[in-house]
SEVOTI-729069 format. One record per residue: residue in three letters; x negated, y, z of N, C-alpha, C, O, CB in turn. Coordinates in steps of 0.1 Angstrom, whole numbers, plus 5000, padded with zeros to 4 digits. Glycine has a CB too. Layout:
N
aa; n.c1; n.c2; n.c3; ca.c1; ca.c2; ca.c3; c.c1; c.c2; c.c3; o.c1; o.c2; o.c3; cb.c1; cb.c2; cb.c3
ALA; X; Y; Z; X; Y; Z; X; Y; Z; X; Y; Z; X; Y; Z
...
***
This chain:
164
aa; n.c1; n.c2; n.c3; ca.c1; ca.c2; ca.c3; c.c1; c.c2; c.c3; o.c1; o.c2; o.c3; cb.c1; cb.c2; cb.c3
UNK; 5046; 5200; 5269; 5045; 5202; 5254; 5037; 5190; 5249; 5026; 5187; 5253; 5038; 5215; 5251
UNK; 5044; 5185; 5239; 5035; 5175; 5233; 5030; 5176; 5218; 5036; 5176; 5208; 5042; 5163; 5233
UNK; 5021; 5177; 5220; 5013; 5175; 5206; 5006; 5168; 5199; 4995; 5165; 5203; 5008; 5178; 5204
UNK; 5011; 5163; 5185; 5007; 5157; 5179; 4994; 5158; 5169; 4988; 5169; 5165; 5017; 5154; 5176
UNK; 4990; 5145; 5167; 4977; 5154; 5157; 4985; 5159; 5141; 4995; 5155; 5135; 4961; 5139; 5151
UNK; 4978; 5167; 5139; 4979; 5167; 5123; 4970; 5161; 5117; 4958; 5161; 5119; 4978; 5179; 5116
UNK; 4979; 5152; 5105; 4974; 5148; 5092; 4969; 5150; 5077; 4977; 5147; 5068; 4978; 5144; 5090
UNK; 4957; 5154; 5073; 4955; 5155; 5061; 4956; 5142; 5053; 4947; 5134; 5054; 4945; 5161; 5061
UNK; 4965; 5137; 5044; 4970; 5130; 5034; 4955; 5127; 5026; 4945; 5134; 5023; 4983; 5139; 5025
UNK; 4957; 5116; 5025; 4946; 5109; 5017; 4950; 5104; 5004; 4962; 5104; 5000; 4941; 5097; 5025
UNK; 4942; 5101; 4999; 4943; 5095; 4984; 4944; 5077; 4990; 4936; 5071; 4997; 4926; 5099; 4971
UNK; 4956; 5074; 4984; 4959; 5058; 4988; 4949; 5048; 4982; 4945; 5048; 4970; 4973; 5053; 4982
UNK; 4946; 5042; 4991; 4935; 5028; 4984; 4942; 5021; 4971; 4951; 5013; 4974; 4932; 5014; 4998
UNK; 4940; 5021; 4958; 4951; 5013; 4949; 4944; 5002; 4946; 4945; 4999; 4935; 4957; 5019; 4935
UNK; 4933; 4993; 4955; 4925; 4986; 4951; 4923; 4977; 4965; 4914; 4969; 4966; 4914; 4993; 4944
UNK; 4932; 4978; 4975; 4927; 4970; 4984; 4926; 4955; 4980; 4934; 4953; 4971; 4934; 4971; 4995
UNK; 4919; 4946; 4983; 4917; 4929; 4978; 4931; 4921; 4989; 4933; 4923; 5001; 4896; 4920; 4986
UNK; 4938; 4915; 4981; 4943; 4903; 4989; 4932; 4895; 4995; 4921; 4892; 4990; 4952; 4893; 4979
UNK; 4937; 4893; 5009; 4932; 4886; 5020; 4933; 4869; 5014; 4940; 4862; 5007; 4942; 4890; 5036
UNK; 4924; 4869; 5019; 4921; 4849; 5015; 4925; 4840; 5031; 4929; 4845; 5041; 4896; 4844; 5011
UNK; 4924; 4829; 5027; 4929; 4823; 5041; 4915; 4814; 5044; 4908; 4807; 5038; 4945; 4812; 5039
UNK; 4917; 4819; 5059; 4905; 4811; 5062; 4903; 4796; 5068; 4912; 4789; 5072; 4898; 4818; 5069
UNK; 4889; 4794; 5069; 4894; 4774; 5069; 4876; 4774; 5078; 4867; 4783; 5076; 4897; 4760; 5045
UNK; 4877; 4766; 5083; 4865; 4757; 5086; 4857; 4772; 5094; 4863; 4780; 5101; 4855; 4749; 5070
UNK; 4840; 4772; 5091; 4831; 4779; 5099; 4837; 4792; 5097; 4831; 4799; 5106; 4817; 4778; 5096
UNK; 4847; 4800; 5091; 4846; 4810; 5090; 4863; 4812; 5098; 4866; 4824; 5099; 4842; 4814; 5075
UNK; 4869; 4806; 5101; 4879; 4801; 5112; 4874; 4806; 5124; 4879; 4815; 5131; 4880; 4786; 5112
UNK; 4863; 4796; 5125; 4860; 4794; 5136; 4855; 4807; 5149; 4857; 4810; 5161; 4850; 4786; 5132
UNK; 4849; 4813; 5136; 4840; 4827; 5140; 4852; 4838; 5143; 4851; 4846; 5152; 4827; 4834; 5125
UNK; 4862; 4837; 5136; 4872; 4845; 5138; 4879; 4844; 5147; 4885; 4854; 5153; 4879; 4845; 5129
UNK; 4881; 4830; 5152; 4890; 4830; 5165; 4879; 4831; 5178; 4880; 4822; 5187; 4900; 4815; 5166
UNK; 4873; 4837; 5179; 4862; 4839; 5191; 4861; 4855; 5194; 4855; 4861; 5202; 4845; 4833; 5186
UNK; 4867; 4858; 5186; 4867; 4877; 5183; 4881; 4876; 5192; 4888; 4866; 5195; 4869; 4887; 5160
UNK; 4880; 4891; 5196; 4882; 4901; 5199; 4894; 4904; 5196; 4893; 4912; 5187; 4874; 4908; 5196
UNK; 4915; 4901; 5199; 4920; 4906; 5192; 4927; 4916; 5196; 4926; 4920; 5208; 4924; 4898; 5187
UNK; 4935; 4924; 5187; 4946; 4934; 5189; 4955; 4932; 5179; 4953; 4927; 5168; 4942; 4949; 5189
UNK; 4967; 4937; 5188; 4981; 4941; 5177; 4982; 4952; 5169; 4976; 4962; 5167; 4993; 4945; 5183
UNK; 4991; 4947; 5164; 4989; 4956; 5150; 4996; 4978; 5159; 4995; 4990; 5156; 5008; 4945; 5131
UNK; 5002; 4968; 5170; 5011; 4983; 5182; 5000; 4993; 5186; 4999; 5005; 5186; 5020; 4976; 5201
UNK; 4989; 4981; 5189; 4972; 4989; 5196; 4973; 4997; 5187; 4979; 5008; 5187; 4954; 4981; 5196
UNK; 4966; 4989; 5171; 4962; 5001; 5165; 4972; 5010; 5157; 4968; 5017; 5147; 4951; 4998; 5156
UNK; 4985; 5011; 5159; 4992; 5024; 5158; 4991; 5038; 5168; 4992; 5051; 5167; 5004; 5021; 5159
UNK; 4990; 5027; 5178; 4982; 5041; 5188; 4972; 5047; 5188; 4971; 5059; 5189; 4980; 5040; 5199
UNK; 4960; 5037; 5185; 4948; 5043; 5182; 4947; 5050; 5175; 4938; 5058; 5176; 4939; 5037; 5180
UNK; 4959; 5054; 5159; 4959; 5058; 5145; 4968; 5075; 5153; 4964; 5087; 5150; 4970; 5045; 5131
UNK; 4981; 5071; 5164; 4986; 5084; 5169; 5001; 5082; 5160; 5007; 5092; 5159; 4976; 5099; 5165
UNK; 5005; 5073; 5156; 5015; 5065; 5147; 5025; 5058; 5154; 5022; 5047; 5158; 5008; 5056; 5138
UNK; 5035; 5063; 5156; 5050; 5058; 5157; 5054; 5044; 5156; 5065; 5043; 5150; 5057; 5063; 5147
UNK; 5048; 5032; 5162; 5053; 5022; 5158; 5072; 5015; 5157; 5079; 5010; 5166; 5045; 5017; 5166
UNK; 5075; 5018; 5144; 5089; 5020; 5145; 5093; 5004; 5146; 5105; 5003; 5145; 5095; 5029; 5131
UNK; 5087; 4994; 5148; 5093; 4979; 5147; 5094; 4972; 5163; 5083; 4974; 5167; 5083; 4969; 5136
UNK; 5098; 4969; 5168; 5099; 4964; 5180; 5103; 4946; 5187; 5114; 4941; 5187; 5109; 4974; 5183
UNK; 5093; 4940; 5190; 5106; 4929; 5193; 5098; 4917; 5179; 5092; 4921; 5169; 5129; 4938; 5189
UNK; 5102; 4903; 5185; 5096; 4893; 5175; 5087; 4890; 5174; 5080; 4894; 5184; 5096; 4893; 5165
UNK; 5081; 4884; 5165; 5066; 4878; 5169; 5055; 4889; 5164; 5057; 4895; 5154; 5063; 4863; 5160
UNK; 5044; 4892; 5172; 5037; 4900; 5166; 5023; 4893; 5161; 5019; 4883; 5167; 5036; 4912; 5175
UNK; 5017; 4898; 5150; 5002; 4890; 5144; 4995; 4895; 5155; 5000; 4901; 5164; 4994; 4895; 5129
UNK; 4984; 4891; 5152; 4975; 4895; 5159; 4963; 4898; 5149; 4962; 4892; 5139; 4973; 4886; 5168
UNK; 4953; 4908; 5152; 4940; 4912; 5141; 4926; 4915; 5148; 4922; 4918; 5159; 4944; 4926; 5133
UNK; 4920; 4911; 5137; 4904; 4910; 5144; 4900; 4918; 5131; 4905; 4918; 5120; 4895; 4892; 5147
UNK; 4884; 4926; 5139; 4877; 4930; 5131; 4862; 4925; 5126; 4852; 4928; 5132; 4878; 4939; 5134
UNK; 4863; 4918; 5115; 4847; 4910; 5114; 4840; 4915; 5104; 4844; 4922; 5095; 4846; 4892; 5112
UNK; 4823; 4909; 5107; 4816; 4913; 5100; 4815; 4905; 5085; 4805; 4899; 5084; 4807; 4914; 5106
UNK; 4826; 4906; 5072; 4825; 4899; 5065; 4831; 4908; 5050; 4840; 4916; 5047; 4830; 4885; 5072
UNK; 4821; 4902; 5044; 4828; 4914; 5029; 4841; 4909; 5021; 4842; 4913; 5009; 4814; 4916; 5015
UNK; 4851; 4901; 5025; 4865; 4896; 5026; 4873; 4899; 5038; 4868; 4897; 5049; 4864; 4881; 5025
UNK; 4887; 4905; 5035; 4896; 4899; 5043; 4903; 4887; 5042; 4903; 4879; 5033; 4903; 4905; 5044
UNK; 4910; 4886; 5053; 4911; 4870; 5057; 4925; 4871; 5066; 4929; 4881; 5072; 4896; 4862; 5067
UNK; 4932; 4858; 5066; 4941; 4855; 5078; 4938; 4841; 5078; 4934; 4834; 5069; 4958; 4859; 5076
UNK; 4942; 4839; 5090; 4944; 4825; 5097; 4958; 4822; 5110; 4967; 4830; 5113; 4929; 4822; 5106
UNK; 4956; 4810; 5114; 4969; 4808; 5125; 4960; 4810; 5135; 4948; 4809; 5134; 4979; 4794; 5126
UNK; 4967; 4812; 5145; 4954; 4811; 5163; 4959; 4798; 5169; 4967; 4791; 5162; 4958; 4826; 5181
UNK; 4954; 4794; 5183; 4961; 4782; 5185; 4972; 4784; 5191; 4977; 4773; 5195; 4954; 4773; 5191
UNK; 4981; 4799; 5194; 4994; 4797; 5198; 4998; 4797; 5187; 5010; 4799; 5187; 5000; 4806; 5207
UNK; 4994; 4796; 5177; 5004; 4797; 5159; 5009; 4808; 5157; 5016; 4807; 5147; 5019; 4787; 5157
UNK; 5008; 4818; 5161; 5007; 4834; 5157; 4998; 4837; 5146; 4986; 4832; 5147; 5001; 4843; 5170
UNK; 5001; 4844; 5136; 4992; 4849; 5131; 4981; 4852; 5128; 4986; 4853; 5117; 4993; 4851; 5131
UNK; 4968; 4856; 5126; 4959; 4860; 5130; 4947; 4869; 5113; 4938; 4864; 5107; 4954; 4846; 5139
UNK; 4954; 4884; 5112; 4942; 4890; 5107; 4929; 4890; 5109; 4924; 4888; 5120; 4944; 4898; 5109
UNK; 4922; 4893; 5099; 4907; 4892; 5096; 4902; 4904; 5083; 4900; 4901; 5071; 4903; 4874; 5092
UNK; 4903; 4917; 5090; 4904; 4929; 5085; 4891; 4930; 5084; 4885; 4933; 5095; 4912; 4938; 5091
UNK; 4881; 4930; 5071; 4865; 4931; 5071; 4862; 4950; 5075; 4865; 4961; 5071; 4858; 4926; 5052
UNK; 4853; 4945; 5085; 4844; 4961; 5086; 4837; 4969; 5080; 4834; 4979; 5085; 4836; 4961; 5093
UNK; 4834; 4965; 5066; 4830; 4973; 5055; 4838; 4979; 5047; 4847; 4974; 5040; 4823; 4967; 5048
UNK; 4833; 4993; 5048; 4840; 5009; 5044; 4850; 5016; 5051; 4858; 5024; 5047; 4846; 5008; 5031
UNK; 4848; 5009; 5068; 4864; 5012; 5077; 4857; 5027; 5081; 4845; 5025; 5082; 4870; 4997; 5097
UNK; 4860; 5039; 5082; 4853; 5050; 5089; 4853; 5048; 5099; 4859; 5038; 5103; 4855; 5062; 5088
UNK; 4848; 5058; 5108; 4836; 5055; 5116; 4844; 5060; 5128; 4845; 5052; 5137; 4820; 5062; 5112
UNK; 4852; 5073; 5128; 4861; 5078; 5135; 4870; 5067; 5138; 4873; 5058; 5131; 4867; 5088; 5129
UNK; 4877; 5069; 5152; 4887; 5061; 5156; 4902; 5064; 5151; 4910; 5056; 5146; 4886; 5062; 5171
UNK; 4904; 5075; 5153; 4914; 5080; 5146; 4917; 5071; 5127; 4926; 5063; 5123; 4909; 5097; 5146
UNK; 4907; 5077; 5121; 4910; 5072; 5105; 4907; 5060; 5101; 4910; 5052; 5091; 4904; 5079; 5095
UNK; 4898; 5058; 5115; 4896; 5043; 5111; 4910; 5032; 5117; 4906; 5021; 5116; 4880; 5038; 5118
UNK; 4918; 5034; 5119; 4929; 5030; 5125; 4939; 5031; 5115; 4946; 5021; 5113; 4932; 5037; 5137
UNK; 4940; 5042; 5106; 4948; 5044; 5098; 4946; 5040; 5086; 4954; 5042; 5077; 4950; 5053; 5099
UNK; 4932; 5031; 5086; 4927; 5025; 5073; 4932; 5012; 5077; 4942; 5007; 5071; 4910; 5026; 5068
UNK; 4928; 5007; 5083; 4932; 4995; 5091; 4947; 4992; 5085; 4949; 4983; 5077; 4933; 4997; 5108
UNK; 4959; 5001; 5092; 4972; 5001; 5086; 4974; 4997; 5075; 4980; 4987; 5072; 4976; 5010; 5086
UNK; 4966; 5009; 5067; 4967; 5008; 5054; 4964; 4995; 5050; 4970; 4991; 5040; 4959; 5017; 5047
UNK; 4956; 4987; 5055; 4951; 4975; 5048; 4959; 4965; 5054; 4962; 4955; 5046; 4936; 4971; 5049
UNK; 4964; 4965; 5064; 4975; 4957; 5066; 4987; 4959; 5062; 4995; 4949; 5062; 4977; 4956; 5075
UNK; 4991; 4968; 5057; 5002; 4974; 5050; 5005; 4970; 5035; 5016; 4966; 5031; 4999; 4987; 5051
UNK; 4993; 4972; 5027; 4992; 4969; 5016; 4988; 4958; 5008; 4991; 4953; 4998; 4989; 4975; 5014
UNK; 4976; 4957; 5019; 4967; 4938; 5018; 4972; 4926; 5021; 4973; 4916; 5014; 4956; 4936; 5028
UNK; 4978; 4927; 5035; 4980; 4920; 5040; 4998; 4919; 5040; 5004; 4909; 5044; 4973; 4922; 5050
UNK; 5004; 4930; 5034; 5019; 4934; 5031; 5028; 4925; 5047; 5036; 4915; 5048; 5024; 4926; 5012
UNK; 5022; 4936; 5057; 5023; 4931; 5069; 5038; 4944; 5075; 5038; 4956; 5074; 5005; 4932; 5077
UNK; 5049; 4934; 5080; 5064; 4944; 5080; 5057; 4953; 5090; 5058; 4965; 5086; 5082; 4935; 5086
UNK; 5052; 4951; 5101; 5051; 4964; 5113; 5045; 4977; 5107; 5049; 4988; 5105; 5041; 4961; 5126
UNK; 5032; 4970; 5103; 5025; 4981; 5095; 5030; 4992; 5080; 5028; 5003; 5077; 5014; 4973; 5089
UNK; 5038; 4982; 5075; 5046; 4988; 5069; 5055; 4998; 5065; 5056; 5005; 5056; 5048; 4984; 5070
UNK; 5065; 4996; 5079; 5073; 5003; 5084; 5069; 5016; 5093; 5075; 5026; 5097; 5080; 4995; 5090
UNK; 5053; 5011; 5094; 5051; 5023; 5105; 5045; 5034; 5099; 5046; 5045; 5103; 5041; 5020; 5118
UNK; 5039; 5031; 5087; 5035; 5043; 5078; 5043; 5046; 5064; 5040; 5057; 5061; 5021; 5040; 5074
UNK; 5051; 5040; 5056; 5058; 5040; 5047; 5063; 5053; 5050; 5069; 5056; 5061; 5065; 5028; 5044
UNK; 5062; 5062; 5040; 5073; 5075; 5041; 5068; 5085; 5048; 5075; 5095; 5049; 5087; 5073; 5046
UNK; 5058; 5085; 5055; 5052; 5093; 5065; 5041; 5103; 5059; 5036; 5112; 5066; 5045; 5085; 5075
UNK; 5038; 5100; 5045; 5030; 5114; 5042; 5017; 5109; 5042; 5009; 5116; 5036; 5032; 5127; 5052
UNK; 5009; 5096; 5049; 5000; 5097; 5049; 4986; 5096; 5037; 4975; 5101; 5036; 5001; 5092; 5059
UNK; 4994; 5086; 5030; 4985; 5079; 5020; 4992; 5086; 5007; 5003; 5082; 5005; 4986; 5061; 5020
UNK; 4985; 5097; 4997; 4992; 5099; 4983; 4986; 5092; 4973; 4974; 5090; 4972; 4994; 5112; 4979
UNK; 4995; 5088; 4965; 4988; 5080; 4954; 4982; 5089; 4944; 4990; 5097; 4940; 4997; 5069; 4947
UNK; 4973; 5090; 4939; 4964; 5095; 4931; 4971; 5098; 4917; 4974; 5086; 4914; 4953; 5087; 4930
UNK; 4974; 5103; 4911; 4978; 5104; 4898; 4966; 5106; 4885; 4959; 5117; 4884; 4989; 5115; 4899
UNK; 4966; 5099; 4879; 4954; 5099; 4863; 4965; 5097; 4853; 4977; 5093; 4854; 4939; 5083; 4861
UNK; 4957; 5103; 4844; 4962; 5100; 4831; 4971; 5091; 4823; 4978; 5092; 4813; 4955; 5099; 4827
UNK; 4965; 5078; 4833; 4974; 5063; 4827; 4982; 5061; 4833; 4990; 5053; 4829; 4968; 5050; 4827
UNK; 4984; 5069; 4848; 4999; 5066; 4851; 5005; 5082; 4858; 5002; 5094; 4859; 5000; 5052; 4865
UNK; 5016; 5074; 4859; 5027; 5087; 4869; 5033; 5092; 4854; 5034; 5088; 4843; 5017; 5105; 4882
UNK; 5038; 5110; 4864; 5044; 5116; 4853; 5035; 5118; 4840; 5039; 5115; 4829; 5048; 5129; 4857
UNK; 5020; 5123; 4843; 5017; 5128; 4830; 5015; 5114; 4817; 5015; 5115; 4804; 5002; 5137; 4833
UNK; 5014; 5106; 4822; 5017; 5097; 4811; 5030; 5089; 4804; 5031; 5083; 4793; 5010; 5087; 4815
UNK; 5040; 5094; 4815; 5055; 5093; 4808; 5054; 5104; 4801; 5059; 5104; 4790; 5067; 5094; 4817
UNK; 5046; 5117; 4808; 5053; 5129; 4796; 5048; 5123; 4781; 5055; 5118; 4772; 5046; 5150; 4799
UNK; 5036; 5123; 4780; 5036; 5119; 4769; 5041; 5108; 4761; 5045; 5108; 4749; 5028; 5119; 4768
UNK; 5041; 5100; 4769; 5052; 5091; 4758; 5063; 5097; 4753; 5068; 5096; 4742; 5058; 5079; 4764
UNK; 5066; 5105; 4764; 5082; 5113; 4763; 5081; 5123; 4746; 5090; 5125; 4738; 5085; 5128; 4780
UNK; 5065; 5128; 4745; 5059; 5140; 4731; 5057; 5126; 4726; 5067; 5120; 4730; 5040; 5154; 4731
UNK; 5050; 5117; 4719; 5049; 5110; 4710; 5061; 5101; 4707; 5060; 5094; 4697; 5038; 5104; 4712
UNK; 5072; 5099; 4713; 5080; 5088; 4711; 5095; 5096; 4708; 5102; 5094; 4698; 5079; 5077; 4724
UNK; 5097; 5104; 4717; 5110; 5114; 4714; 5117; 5118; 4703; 5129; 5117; 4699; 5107; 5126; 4717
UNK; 5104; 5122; 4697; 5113; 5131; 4688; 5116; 5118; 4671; 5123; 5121; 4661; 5101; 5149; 4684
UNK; 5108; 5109; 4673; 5107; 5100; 4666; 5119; 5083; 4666; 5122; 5074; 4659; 5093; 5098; 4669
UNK; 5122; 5089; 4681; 5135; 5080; 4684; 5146; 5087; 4679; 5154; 5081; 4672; 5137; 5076; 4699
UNK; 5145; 5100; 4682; 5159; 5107; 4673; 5165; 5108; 4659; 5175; 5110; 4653; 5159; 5120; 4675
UNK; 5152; 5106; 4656; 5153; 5111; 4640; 5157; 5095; 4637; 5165; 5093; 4628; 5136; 5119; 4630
UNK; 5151; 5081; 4644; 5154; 5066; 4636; 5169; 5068; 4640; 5178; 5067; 4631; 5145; 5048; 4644
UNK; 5172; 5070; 4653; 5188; 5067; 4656; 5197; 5076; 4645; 5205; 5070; 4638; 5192; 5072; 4673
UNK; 5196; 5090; 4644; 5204; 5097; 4636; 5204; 5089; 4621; 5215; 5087; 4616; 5198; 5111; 4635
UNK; 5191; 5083; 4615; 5193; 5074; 4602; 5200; 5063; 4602; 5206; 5059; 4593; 5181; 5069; 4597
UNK; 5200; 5057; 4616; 5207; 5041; 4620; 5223; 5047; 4619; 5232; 5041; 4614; 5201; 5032; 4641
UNK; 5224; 5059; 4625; 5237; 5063; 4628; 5242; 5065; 4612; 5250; 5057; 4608; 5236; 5078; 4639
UNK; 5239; 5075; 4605; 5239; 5079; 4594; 5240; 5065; 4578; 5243; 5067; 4567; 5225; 5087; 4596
UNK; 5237; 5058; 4583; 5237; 5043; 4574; 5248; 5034; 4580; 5253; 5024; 4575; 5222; 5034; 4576
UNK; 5250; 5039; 4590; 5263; 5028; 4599; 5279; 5036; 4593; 5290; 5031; 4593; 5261; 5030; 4625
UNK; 5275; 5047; 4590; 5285; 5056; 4587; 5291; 5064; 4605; 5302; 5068; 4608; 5299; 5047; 4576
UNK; 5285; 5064; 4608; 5288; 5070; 4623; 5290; 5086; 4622; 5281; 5090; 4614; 5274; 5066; 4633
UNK; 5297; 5095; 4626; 5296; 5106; 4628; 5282; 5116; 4630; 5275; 5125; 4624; 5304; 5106; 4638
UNK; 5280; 5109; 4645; 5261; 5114; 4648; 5257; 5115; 4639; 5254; 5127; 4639; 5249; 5107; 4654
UNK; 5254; 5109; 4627; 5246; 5106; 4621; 5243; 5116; 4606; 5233; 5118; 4599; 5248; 5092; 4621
UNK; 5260; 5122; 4606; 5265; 5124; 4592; 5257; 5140; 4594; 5262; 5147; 4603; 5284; 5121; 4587
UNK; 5250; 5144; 4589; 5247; 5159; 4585; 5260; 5168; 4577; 5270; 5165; 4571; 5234; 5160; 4575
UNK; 5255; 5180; 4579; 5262; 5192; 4575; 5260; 5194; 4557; 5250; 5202; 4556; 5256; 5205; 4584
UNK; 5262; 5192; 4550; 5258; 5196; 4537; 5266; 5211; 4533; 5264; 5216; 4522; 5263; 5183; 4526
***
């Protein structure tokens, strides 16, 4: 029998930073770390790596309040996923990781390996989603019908013509 974990769905990060590219001492420090594939940490997360095959990045985790990418010296890729605010758990902290390669880094494995899976929901407020279409839908509606029936009504159009 195999079992998987269950997931409780998170509120999606809508604020992760685009990664900067790194150059010089801060290069340097990065290619001395520690790396893994992006495949590691789908496992570590318990996540389906649905991409297979091609070149894969490679990612590091540093102590720096930016993310970052660089090349390595096989010319592979190389993430630079900062350690501040990653949790602390292995599990979610893996799945934040994703997330930030997913969205930050708009990385295809990561991508594909969580897209559609339930894990991240986006938050809905006031200024977006449905409830702010609905309202446009109450303030604008009934005010588009009534201009078009007059546009209609002046054009000599049927729509337009009322019942007297």
């Amino acid at each position: 029998m195999n079992s998987s974990p269950t997931f409780a769905p998170c509120a999606a990060d809508l604020s992760i930073p685009a990664p900067m590219p790194l150059g010089g001492e801060d290069r340097t420090k990065v290619l001395r770390l520690r790396t893994r594939t992006v495949e590691e940490v789908c496992l570590e997360a318990a996540v389906r790596c649905r991409v297979t095959g091609g070149p894969t990045p490679h990612l590091v985790l540093w102590n720096a309040p930016f993310h970052g990418y660089t090349v390595d010296r096989d010319g592979m890729t190389l993430y630079a996923v900062s350690k501040a605010g990653l949790p602390q758990r292995k599990q979610q902290r893996a799945l934040k990781i994703l997330e930030i390669l997913a969205y930050g880094f708009h990385d295809y494995i990561a991508r594909e390996s969580v897209c559609g899976r339930g894990f991240y929901i986006c938050p809905v407020t006031p200024e977006s989603g449905r409830v702010w279409l609905a309202e446009i839908g109450k303030r604008g509606g009934a005010a588009r019908s009534e201009s078009k029936a007059a546009a209609s009504a002046a054009n000599g159009s049927k729509r337009g013509v009322t019942s007297h």
